[in-house]
C-alpha positions as semicolon CSV with decimal commas, in nm:
position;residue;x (nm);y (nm);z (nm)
1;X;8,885;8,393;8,304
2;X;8,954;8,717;8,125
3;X;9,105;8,577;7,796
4;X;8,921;8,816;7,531
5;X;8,654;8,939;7,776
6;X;8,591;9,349;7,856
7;X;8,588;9,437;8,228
8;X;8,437;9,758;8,383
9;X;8,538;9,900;8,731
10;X;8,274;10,191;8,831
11;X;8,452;10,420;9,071
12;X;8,785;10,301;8,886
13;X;9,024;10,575;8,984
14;X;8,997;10,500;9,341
15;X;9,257;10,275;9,568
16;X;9,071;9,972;9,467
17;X;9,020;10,035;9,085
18;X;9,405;10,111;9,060
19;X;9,507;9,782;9,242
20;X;9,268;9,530;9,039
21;X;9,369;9,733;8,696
22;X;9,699;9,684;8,786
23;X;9,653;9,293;8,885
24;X;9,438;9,224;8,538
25;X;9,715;9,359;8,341
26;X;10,008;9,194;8,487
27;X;9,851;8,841;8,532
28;X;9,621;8,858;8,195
29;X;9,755;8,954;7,889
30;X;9,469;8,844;7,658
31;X;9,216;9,055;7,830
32;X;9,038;9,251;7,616
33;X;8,924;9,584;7,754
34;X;8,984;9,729;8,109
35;X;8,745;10,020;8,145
36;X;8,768;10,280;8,412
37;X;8,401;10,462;8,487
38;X;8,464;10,792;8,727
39;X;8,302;11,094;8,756
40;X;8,668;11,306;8,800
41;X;8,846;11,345;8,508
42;X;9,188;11,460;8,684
43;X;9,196;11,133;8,820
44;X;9,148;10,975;8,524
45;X;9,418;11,195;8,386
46;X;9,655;11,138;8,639
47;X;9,577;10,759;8,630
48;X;9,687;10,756;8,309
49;X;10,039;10,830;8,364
50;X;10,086;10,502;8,560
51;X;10,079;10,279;8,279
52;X;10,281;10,225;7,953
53;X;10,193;10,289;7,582
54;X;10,116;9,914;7,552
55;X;9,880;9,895;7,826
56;X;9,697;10,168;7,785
57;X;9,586;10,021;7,429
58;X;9,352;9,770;7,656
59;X;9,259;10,077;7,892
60;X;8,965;10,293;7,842
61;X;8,856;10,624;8,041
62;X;8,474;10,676;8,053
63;X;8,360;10,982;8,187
64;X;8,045;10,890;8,410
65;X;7,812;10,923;8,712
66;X;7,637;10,579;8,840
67;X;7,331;10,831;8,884
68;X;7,345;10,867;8,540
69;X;7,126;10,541;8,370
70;X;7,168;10,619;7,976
71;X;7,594;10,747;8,079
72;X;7,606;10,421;8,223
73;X;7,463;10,190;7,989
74;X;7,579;10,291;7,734
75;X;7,956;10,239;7,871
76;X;7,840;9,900;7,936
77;X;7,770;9,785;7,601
78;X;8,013;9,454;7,553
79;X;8,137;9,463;7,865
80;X;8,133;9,126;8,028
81;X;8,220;9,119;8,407
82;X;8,157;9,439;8,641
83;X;8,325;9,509;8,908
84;X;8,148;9,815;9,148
85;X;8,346;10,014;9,367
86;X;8,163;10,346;9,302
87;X;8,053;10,444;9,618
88;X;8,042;10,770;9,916
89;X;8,174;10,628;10,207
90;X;8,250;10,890;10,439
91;X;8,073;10,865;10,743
92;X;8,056;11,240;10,870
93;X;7,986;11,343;10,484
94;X;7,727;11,097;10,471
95;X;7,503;11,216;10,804
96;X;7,542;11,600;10,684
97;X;7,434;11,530;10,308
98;X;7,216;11,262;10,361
99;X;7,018;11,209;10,007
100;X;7,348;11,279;9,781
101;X;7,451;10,907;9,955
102;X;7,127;10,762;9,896
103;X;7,157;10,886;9,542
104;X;7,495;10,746;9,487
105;X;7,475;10,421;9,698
106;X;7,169;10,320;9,611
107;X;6,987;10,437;9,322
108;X;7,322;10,432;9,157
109;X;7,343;10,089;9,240
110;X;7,023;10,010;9,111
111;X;7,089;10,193;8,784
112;X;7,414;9,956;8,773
113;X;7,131;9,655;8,790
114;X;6,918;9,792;8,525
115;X;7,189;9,869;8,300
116;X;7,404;9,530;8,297
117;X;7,018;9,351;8,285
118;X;7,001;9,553;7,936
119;X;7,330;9,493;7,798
120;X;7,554;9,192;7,743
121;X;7,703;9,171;8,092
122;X;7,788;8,835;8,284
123;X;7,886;8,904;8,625
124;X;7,881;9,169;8,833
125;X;8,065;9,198;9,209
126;X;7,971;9,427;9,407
127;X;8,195;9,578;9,685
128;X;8,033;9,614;10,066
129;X;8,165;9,715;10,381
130;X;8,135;9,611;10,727
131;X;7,959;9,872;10,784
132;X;7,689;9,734;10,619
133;X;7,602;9,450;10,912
134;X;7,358;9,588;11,157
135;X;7,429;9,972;11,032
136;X;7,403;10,222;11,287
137;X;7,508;10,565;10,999
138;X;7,385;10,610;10,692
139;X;7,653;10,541;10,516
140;X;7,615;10,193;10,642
141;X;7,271;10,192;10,590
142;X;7,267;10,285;10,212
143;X;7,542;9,928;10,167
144;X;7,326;9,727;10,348
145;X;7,040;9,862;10,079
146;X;7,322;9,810;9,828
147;X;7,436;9,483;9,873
148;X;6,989;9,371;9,875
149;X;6,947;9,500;9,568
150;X;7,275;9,342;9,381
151;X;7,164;9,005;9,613
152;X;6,826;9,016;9,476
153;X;6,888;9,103;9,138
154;X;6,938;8,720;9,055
155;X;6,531;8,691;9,101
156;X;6,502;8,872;8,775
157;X;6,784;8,770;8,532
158;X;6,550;8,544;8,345
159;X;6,721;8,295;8,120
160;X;7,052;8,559;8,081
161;X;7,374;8,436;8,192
162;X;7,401;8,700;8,455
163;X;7,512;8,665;8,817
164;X;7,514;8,922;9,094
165;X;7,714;8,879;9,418
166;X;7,896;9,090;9,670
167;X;8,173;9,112;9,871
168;X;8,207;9,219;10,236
169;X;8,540;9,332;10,390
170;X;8,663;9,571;10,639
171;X;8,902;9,861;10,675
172;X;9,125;9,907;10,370
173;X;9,495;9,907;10,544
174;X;9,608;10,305;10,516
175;X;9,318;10,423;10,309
176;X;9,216;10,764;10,297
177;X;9,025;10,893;10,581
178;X;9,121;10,566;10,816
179;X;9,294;10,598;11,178
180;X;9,652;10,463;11,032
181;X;9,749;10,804;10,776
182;X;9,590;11,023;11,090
183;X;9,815;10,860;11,322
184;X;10,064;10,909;11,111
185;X;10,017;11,260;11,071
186;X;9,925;11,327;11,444
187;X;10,237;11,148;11,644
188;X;10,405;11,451;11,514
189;X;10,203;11,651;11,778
190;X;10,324;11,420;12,058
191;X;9,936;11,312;12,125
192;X;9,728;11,069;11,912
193;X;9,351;11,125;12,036
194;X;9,190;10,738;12,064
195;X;8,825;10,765;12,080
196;X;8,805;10,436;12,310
197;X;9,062;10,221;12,428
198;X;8,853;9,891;12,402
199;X;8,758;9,997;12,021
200;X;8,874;9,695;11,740
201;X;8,827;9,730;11,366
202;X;8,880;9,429;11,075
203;X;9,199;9,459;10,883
204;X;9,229;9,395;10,511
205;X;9,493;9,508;10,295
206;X;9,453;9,646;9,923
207;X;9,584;9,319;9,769
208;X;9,341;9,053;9,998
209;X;9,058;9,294;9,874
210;X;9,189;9,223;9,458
211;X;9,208;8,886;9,567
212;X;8,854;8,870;9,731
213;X;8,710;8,999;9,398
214;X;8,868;8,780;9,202
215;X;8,769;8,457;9,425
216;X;8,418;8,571;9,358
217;X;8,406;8,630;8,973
218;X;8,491;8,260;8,946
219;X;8,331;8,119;9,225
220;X;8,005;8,302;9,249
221;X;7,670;8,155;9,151
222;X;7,455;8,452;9,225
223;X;7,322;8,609;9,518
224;X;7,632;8,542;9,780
225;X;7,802;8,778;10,005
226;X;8,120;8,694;10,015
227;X;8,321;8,762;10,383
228;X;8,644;8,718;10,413
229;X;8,823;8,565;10,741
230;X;9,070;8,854;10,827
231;X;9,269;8,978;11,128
232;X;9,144;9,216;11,389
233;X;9,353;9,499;11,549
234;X;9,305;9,722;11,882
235;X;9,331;10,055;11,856
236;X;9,539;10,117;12,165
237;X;9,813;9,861;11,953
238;X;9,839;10,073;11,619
239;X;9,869;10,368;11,819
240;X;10,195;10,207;11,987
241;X;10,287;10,054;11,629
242;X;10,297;10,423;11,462
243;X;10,412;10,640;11,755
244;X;10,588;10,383;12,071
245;X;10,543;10,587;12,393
246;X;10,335;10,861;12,275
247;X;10,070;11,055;12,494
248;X;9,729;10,932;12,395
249;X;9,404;11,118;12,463
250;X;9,104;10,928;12,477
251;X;8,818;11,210;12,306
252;X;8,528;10,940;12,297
253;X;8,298;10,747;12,037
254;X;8,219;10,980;11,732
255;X;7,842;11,006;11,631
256;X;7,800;10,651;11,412
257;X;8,069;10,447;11,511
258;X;8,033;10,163;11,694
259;X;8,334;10,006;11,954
260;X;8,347;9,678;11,717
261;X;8,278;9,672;11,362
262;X;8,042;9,327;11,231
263;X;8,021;9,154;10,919
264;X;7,821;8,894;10,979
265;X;7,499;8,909;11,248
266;X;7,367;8,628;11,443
267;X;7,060;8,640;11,236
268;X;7,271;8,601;10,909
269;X;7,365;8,274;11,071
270;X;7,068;8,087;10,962
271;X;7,241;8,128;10,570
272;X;7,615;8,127;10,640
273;X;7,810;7,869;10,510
274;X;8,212;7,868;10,605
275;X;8,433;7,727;10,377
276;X;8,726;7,717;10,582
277;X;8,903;8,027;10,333
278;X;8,580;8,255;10,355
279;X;8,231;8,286;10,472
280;X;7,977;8,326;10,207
281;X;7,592;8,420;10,336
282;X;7,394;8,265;10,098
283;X;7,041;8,371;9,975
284;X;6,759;8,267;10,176
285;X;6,563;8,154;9,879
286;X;6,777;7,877;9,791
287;X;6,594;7,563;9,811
288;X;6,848;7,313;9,821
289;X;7,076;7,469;10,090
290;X;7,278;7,176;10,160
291;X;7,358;7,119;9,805
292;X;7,481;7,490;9,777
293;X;7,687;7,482;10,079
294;X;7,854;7,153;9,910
295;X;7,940;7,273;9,625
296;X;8,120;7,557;9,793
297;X;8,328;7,315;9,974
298;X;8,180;7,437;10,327
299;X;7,899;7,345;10,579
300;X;7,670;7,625;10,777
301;X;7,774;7,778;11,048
302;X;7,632;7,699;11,395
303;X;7,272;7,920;11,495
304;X;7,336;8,256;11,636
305;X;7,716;8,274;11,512
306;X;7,841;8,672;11,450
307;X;8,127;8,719;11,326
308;X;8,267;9,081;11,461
309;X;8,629;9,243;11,511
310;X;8,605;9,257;11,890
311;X;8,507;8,839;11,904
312;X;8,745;8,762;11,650
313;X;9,028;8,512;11,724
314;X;9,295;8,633;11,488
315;X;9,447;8,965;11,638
316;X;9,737;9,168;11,495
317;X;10,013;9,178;11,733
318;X;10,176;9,533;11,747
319;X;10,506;9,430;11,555
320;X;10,272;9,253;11,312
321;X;10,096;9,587;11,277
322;X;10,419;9,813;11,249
323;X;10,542;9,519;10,952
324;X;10,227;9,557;10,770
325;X;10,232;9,971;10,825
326;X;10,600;9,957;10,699
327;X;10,493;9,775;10,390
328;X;10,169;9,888;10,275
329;X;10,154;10,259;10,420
330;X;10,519;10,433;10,474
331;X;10,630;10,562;10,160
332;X;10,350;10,533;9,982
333;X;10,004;10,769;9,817
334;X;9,738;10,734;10,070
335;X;9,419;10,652;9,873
């Protein structure tokens, strides 16, 4: 799939940028270009160190904003596939500093749109968050705006070979900002505050999220939202994974969280097709929507199905959670 082609990952210094550049280069030698689009040029710096002489010959640095339409077209020009993790995605951020998120989440994402309909790109994946189902923060709010404009893009492609699509996932095991580094950090205090006992979240980790990407570059036909079917933990269990015995203090919901994140709704239900690896909500415009969930290998789900962390069937068990802690957060640069 990438023999000879140029890839561009917008917000490609972060967790996810580094894990798919680092996947590309180890599993496709003949691609072409690998081109990192940031806005922090320490990052990109100290990204650089990671890789040898040899691969940084197929490794380009762009300097960029996603705000910035001519910066980011022109970066684009023979780039092929897209990948776009640019994003602000910090909830308390977000509510204080409302409009730099909207300017960011969403009119950078439709300057992404604009640009790859000008140049010579072929696909484009987007990358969504849970978050994004029934939002109740902004941050939320401005993915769910996101992923609509990537979704509906595909109404004005024309005759160009050019598919949009989008993939939905939930917490990033150990990224920066989640509950598992603060843990972490706070069983040294003897108390880890929980905000609810009941409270679940989805589970990915950095690899399933490459991997997700990567399913939909090939797969996609334009206009999908990709979910994957991932486990669910309880927030009571990776407190006794990280810290066994420790005090907890429960301190309450913070302002736009909810007690169970959702990635699908029951009123996606109506366009959800599983296909036994994945759920992919398809657009409602297709006409022949049998057909399309055929040749996805899948059939629709059943009216009024939601598909949240609290409902889910496939829990993390606490020595599942300490395993998966011990391998993809101990030891390692929190993201």
């Amino acid at each position: 799939m990438f023999a000879g082609k140029s890839v561009l990952i917008t917000g490609g210094t972060g967790s996810f940028g580094r894990a798919f550049i680092r996947r590309v280069l180890d599993e496709n030698p003949g691609v072409a270009r690998l081109i990192v689009y940031s806005r922090d040029e320490l990052k990109q710096f100290e990204m650089q160190q990671a890789f040898t002489t040899d691969e940084l010959k197929r490794l380009r640095f762009f300097l960029g904003d996603v705000r910035d339409l001519p910066r980011l077209t022109l970066a684009l020009q023979d780039v092929d596939f897209v990948i776009h993790a640019a994003a602000q995605k910090q909830v308390p951020a977000a509510e204080y500093n409302p409009f730099e998120c909207v300017k960011t989440n969403i009119i950078g994402a439709q300057n992404l749109i604009d640009a790859c309909l000008n140049t010579s790109v072929t696909r484009v994946v987007a990358l969504s968050t849970d978050k994004a189902a029934a939002p109740i923060n902004l941050y939320g709010a401005t993915k769910l705006v996101s992923d609509k404009l990537f979704t509906a893009a595909n109404n004005i492609v024309g005759k160009r070979d050019l598919r949009f699509s989008v993939v939905r996932y939930g917490n990033v095991m150990g990224s920066r900002g989640s509950v598992i580094p603060f843990f972490l950090k706070m069983r040294e205090t003897g108390t880890l505050p929980i905000t609810d006992p009941a409270m679940t979240r989805f589970n990915i980790t950095l690899g399933e999220g490459v991997q997700m990407v990567l399913d939909a570059l090939a797969e996609a036909n334009g206009g999908e939202i990709f979910v994957p079917k991932i486990s669910s933990y309880r927030i009571v269990d990776v407190a006794e994974a990280i810290a066994p015995g420790c005090k907890t203090e429960v301190v309450g919901i913070r302002p736009g969280e909810k007690l169970h994140e959702e990635m699908i709704t029951a009123a996606d239900s109506f366009s959800t097709i599983d296909t036994g690896r994945n759920y992919v909500i398809i657009p409602s415009t297709i006409a022949n929507r049998e057909a399309y969930a055929t040749r996805l290998g899948g059939s629709f789900v059943k009216r009024g199905f939601a598909y949240d962390s609290g409902s889910n069937h496939d829990f993390l068990t606490v020595e599942q959670l300490r395993e998966l802690i011990e391998e993809h957060v101990m030891g390692k640069d929190v993201v």
